[in-house]
C-alpha positions in Angstrom: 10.5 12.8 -10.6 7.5 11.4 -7.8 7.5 8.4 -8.0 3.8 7.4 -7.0 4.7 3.5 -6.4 7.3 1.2 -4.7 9.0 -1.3 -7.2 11.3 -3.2 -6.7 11.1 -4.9 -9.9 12.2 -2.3 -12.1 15.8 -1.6 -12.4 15.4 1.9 -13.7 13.1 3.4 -10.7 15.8 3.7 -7.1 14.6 2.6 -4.2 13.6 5.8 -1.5 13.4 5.9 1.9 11.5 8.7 2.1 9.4 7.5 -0.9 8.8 4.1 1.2 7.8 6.4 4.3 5.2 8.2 2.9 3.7 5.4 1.6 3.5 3.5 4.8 2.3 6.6 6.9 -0.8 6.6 4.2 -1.6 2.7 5.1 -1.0 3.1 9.2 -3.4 6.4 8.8 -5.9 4.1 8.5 -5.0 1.0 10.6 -7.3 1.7 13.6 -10.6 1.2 11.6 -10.0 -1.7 9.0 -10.4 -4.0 11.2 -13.4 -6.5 10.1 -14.1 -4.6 7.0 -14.3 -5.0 3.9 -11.4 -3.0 2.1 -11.2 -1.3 -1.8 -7.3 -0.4 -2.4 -7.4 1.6 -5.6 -4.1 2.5 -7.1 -2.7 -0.6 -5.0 0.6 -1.0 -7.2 2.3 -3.9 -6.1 0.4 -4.9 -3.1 2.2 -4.2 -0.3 -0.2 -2.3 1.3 -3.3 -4.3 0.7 -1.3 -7.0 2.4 -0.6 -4.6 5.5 -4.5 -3.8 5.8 -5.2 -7.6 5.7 -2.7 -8.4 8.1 -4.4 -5.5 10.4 -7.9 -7.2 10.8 -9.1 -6.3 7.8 -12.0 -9.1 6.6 -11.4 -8.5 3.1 -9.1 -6.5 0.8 -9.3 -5.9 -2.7 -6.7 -4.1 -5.1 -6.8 -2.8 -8.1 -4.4 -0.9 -10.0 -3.8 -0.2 -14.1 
């Protein structure tokens, strides 16, 4: 199974390194140009990322996620 998001809220999904790795490596590919902008994170999950972008200059970040 991929697992597409991080939870750590559901019992039934195991935690992944490698899951948590790629995940990250997506967010730091963009680190260098969010600062000041203004940020859409689609498919955001549970928010971990959209915090990371904030907390890398971005002016604004937005998630959204089903």
């Amino acid at each position: 199974m991929i697992v597409e998001r991080i939870t750590f809220e559901n019992p039934d999904m195991a935690y992944r390194s490698r899951h948590a790795a790629r995940h990250a490596v997506r967010y730091a590919a963009v680190r260098s140009i969010v600062d000041g902008k203004r940020i859409l994170d689609i498919g955001c999950g549970e928010g971990y990322g959209a915090q990371l972008l904030r907390d890398w200059g971005a002016r604004e970040v937005m998630g959204v996620d089903l």
